[in-house]
C-alpha positions in Angstrom: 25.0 -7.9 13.4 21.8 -6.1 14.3 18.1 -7.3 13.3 17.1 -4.6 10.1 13.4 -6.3 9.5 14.3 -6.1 5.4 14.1 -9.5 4.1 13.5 -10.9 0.1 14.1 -12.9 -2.4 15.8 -13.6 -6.0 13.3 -13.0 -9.2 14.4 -13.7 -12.7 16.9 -10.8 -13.6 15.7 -8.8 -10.0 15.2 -8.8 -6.3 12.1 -8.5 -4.4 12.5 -6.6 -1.5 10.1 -6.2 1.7 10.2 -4.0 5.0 7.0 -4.0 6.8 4.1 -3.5 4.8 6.4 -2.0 1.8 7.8 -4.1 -0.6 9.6 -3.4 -3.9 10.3 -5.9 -7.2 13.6 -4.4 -8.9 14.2 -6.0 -12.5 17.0 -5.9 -15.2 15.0 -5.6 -18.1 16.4 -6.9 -21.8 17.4 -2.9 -22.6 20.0 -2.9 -19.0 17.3 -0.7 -17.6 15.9 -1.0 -14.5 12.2 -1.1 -13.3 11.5 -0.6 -10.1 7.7 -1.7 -8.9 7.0 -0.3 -5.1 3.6 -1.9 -3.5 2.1 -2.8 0.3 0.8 -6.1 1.2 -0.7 -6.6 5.2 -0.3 -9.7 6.0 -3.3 -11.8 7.8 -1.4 -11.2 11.1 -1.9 -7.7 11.1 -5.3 -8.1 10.4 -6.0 -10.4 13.1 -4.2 -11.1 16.8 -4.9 -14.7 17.1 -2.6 -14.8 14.2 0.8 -13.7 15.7 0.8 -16.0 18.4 3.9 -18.0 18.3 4.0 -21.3 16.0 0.8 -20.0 14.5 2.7 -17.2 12.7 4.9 -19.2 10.8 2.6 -20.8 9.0 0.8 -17.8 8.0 4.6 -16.3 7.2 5.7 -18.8 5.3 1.9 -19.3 2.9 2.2 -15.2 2.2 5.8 -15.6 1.7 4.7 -17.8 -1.0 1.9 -15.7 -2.7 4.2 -12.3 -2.6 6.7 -14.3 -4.0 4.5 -15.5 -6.7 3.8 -11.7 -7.2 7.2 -10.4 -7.9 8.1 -13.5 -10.3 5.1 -13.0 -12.2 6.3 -9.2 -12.3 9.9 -9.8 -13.4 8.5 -12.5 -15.8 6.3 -10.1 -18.0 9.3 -8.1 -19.4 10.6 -11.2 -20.8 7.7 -12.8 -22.8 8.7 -14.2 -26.1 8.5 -11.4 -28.8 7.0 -13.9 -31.0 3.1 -13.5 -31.3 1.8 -16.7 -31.7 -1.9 -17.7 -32.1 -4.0 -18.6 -28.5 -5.1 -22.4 -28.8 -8.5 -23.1 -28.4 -7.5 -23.9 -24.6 -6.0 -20.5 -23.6 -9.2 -18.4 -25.3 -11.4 -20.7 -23.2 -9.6 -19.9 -20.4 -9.6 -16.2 -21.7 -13.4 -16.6 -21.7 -14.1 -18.2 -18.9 -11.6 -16.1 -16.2 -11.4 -13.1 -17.7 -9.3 -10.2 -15.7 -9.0 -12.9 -13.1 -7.2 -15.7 -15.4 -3.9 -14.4 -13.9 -4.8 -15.2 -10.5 -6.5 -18.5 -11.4 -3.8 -19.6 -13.0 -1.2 -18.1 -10.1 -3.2 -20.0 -8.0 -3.4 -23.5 -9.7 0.4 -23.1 -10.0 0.9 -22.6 -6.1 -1.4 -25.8 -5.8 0.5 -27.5 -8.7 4.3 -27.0 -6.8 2.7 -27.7 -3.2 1.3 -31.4 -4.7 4.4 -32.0 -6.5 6.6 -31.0 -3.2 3.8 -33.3 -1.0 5.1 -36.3 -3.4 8.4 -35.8 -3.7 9.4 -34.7 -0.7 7.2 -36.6 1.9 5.6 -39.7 0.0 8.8 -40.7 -1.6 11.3 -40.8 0.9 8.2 -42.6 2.6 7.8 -44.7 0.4 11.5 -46.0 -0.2 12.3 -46.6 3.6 9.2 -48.6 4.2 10.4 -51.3 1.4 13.7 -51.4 3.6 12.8 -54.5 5.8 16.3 -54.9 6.7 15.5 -51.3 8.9 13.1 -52.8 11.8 13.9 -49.7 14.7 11.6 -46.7 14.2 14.0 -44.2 15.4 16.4 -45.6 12.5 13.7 -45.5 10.2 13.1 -42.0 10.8 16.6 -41.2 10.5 17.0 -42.9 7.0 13.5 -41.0 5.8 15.1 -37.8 6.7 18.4 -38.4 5.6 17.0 -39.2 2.1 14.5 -36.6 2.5 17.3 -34.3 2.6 19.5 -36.1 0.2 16.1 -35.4 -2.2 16.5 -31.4 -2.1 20.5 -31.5 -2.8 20.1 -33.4 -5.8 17.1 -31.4 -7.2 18.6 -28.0 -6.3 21.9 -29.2 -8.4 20.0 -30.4 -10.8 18.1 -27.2 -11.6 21.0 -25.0 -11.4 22.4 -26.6 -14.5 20.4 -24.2 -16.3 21.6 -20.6 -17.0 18.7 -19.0 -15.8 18.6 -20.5 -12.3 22.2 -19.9 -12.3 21.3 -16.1 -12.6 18.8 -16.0 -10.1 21.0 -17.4 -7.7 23.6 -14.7 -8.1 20.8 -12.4 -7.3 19.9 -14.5 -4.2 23.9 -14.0 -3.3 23.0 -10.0 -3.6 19.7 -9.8 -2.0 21.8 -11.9 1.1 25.0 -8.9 0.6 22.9 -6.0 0.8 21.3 -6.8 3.9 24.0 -8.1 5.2 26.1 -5.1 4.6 23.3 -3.0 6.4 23.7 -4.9 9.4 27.2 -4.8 10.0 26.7 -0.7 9.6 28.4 -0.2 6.7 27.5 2.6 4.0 25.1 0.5 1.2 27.0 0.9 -2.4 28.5 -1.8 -4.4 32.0 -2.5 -3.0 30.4 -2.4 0.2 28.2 -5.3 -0.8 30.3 -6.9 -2.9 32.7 -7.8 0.2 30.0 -8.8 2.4 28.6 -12.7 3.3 26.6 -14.3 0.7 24.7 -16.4 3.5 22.8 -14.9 6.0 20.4 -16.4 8.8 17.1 -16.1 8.1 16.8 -17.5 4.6 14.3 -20.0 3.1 16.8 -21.9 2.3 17.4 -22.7 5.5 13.8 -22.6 6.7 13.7 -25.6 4.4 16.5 -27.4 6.2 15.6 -26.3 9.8 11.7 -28.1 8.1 13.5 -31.2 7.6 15.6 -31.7 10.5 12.8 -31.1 12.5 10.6 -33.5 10.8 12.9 -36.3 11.7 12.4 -35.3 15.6 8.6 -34.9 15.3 8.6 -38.3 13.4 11.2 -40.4 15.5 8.5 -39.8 18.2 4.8 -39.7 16.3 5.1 -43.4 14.5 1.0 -44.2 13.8 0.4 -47.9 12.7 0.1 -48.3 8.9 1.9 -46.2 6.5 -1.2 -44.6 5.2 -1.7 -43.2 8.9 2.0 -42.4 8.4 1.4 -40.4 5.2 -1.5 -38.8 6.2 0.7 -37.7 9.7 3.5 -36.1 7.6 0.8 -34.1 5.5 -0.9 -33.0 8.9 1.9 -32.0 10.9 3.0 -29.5 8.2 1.5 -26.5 9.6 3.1 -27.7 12.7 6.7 -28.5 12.0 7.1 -25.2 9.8 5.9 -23.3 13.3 8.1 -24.5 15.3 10.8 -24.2 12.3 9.9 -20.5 11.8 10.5 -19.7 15.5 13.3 -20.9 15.6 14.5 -19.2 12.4 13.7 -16.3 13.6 15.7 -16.0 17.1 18.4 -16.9 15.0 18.0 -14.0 12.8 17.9 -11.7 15.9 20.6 -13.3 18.1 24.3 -13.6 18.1 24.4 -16.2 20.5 27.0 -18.9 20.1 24.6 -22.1 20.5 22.5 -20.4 17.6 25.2 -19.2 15.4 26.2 -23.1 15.5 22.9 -24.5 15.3 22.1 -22.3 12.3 25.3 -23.1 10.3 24.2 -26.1 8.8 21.3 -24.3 7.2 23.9 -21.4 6.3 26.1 -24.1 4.6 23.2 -25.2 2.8 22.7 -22.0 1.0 26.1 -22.8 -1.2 23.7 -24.3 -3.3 21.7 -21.3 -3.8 23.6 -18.4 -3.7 25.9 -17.8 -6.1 28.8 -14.4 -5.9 26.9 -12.1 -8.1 28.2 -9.5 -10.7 28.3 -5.8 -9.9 25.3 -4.9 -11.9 23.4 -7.5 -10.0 24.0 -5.9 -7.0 22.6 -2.6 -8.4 19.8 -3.9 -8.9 19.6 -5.3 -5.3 20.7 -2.4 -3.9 17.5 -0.3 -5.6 15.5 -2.9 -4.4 17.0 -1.8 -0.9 16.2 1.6 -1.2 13.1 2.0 -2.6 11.7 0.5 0.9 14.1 1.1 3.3 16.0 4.0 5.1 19.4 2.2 5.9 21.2 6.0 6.1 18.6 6.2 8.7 18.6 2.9 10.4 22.9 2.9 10.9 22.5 6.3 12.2 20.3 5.1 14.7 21.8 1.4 15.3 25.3 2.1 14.4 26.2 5.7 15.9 30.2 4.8 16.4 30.1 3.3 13.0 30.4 -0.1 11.4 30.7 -3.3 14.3 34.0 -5.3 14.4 32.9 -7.2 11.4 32.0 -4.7 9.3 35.4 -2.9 9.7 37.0 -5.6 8.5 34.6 -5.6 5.6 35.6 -1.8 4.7 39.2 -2.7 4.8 38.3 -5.4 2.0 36.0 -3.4 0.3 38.9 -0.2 0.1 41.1 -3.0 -1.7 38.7 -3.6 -4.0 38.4 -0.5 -5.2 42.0 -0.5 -6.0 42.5 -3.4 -7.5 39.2 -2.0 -9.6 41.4 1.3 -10.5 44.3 -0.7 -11.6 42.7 -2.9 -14.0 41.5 0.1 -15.6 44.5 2.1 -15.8 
């Protein structure tokens, strides 16, 4: 596997895909039709120096991740808005009124705010909460275990629980094809659907398990940082945010570079936790991904340069698996 720089993430009936400054939203619209939106964003690192320095980048990475991510779902959204025109309440032509051409934004923004509380509560308070009415847990080491564990236990349940619905079922397939294509680039093989099709679903350097490198971190950080009161505690978990998702982002991101054994197997449990949020997509899924892919990013050029001999050990394979697919293809049609 060699490093391409691509990265994305799953929209509703699309891919967002980013390579540098470039980045592309690639959506399935209602009439099987695909639009493809191509746009820049520079990130506050490039802007500034101080804000590359290691640990201090991931926080920046993962708040713009958020906002551009916020971007392309609001893009996909828009071409599936009920046909139904129904009168504006008295609140929505206030908040016409009052915002103007900036209500989208206001709103973007009050929703970012919204999920970050709601994550705050769920995710920190609660677990919190619950192990400090354990009296029969006295050790603070053990304490900090059982937070985590439940903390964890937390995100399982609520991913499960939202993929119930057939929407988040189908962006989750297109998670599984965003992770195929690149994938597939960076075992040297030629990008087109068999190709993708027979490639890994999981791949090292997704949110998904930035998420569960965040949490198994936070149990470190808080087996040794104990403050006296739980309030202090609280308040410690909401502080040490920024902090926790630096040092989880670094790490995240040597693994995405490196093929070394200890960080293939201290990555895997994050890569088994993406089973609950990739899904093997459909063929027209992968289309879409694939466009995605291209409308950002050279990959003829980037195997030509990376992979002169051809596809690496894996990626052989891959093409052996991917030829039978194409047969078995043929002979279900004939």
């Amino acid at each position: 596997m060699k490093y391409s720089g691509i990265g994305g993430q799953a929209v509703i009936e699309g891919i967002m895909m980013k390579n540098g400054d470039d980045y592309s939203v690639a959506v399935r619209k209602p009439d099987n039709t695909v639009e493809i939106k191509k746009d820049k964003y520079i990130s506050f690192s490039e802007r500034h120096k101080w804000a590359r320095l290691p640990l201090v980048r991931g926080v920046f990475a993962f708040g713009e991740s958020m906002i551009l991510g916020m971007r392309a779902l609001t893009f996909s959204a828009s071409f599936f808005e009920d046909d139904e025109e129904e009168k504006p309440s008295k609140f929505e032509l206030w908040l016409e009124k009052t915002f103007g051409e900036n209500l989208e934004k206001v709103l973007m923004t009050f929703s970012m705010v919204l999920a970050f509380v709601a994550a705050i509560v769920i995710f920190m308070w609660l677990p919190l909460f619950v192990t400090e009415r354990m009296p029969f847990v006295e050790n603070a080491n053990l304490k900090a275990l059982f937070e985590g564990a439940l903390r964890i236990a937390i995100f399982i349940a609520y991913i499960k629980l939202i993929s119930r619905t057939e929407d988040i079922k189908r962006t989750f397939m297109y998670h599984g094809a965003e992770h195929k294509c690149i994938n597939c680039i960076e075992h040297g093989l030629p990008l087109n659907v068999d190709n993708v099709a027979v490639s890994s679903k999981e791949h090292k350097r997704c949110g998904t398990s930035f998420i569960f490198i965040v949490m198994i971190i936070s149990i470190l950080f808080f087996m040794v940082i104990r403050p006296e009161g739980v309030l202090l505690r609280f308040v410690s978990r909401i502080v040490l945010i920024p902090v926790i998702a630096g040092v989880s982002y670094e790490f995240l991101r040597i693994a995405g570079r490196s093929d070394n054994p200890l960080v293939n197997a201290l990555s895997r449990p994050g890569m088994w936790m993406q089973g609950l949020t990739t899904k093997e997509p459909e063929d027209d899924q992968i289309e879409v991904a694939i466009a995605a892919v291209n409308a950002v990013f050279d990959w003829e050029k980037y195997e030509t340069e990376n992979f002169p001999e051809g596809p690496d050990a894996l990626g052989r394979e891959l093409l052996k698996r991917a030829e039978e697919r194409k047969k078995s293809k043929k002979e279900v049609v004939a």
